[in-house]
C-alpha positions as CSV (number, residue, x, y, z in Angstrom):
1,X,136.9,-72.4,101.8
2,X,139.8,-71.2,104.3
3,X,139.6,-67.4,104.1
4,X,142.8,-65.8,103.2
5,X,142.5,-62.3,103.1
6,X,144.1,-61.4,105.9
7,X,147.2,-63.1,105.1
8,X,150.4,-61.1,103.5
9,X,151.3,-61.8,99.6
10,X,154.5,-63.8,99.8
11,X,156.8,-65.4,96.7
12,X,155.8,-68.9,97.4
13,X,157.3,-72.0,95.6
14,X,156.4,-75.5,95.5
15,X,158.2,-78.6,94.1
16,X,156.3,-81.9,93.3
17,X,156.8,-85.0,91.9
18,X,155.3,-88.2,90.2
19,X,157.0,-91.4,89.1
20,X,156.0,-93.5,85.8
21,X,157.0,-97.2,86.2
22,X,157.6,-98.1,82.7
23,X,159.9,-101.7,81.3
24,X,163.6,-101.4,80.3
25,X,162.4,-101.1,76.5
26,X,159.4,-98.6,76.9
27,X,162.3,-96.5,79.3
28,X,164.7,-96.5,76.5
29,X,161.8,-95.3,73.6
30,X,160.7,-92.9,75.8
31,X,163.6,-91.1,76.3
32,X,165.0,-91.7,72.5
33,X,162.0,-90.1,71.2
34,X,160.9,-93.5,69.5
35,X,157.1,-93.7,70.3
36,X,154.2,-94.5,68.5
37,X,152.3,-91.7,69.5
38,X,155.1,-88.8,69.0
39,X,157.1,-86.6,71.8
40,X,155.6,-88.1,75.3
41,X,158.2,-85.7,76.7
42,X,156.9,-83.0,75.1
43,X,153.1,-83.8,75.7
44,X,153.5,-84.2,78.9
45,X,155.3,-81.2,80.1
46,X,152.2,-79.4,77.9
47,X,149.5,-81.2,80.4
48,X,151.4,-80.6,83.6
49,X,151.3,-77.0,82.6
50,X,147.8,-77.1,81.6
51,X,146.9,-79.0,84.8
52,X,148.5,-76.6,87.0
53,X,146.2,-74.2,85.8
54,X,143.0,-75.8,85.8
55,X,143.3,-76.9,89.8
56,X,141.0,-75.2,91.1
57,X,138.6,-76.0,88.9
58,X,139.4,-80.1,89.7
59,X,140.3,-79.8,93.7
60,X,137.7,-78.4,95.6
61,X,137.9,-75.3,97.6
62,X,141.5,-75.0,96.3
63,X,142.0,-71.1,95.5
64,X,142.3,-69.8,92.3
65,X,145.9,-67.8,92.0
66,X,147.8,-66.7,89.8
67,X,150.7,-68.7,88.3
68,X,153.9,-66.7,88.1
69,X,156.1,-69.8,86.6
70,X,156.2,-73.3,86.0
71,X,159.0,-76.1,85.1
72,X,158.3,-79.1,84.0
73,X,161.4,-81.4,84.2
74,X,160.8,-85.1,82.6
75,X,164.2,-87.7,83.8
76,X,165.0,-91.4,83.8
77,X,165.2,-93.3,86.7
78,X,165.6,-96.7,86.8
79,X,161.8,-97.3,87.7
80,X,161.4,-95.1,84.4
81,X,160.4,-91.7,85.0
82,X,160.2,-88.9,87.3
83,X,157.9,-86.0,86.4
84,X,159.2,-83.2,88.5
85,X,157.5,-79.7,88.4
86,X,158.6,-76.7,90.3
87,X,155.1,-73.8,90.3
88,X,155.8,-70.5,91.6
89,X,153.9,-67.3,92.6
90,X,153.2,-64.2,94.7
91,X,150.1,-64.9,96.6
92,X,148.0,-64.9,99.7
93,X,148.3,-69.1,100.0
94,X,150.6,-71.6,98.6
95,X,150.6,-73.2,95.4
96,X,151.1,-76.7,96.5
97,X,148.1,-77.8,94.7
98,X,149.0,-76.7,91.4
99,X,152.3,-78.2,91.5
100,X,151.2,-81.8,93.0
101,X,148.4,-82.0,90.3
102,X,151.0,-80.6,87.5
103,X,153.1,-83.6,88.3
104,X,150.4,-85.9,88.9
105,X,148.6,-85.2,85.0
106,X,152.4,-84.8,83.5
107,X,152.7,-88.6,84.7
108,X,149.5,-89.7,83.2
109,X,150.5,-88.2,80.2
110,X,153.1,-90.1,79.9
111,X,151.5,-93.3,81.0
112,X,148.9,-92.3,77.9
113,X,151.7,-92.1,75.5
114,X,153.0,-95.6,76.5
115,X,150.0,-97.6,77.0
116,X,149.8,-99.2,74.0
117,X,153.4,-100.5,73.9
118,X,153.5,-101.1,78.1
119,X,150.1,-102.9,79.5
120,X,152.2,-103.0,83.3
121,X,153.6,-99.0,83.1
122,X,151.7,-97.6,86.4
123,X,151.7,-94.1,88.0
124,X,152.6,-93.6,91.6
125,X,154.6,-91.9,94.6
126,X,152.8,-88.1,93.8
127,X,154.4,-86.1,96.5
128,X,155.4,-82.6,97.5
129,X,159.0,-82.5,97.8
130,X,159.7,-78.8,98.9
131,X,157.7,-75.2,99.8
132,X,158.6,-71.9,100.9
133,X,156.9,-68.8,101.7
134,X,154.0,-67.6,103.6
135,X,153.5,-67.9,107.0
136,X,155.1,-71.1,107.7
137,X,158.2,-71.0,106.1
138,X,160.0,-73.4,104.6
139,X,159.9,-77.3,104.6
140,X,161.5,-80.1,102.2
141,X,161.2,-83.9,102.3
């Protein structure tokens, strides 16, 4: 484990994302609300938050910090949709992690909700798309 405690506590910020490829019809339920299963939307922004803060515990020798905010923003796209989460906190390291596996678990959530009704709906593209803070500043995709 990378020993930061000589480094300074910085606001940090991280924003992630994962995409949900779902069909035209699954799209349209999914963002009408019209699912077997209940609010996807709303489950899923639950187990992105809930993912964010068990990262440590599922990415090795990832440091355990504390989680100052998170959003969870759910939108269509026309491959379905885009789970976007933005983590924040004031810390001796960055809280990439938390907000890559936010967005990765908010998609699977999704994908859970929709299985039934979309065999094909896949999960893919989990990427950071901005940081700032600590030592090296920012950077954005």
């Amino acid at each position: 484990m990378v020993d930061v405690g000589g480094k300074d506590v910085s606001a940090r910020v991280a924003v992630a994302e994962a995409i949900v490829e779902l069909s035209a019809e699954v799209k349209r339920r999914l963002f009408n609300g019209d699912l077997p299963k209940g609010d996807a939307l709303g489950v899923a922004r639950v187990a992105a938050i809930m993912a964010a803060k068990q990262t440590p515990a599922l990415v090795p020798l990832c440091h355990p910090i504390a989680i100052d905010g998170i959003d969870v923003e759910i939108d269509e796209i026309d491959e379905g949709a885009r789970v976007r989460v933005t983590a924040r906190t004031t810390a001796k390291t960055g809280i990439e992690m938390e907000a890559m596996t936010a967005a990765a678990i908010g998609a699977v959530a999704v994908y859970d909700m929709v299985k039934g009704l979309d065999r094909a709906a896949s999960v893919g593209s989990v990427r950071l798309l901005h940081k700032s803070g600590g030592k090296s500043g920012d950077w954005s995709r």
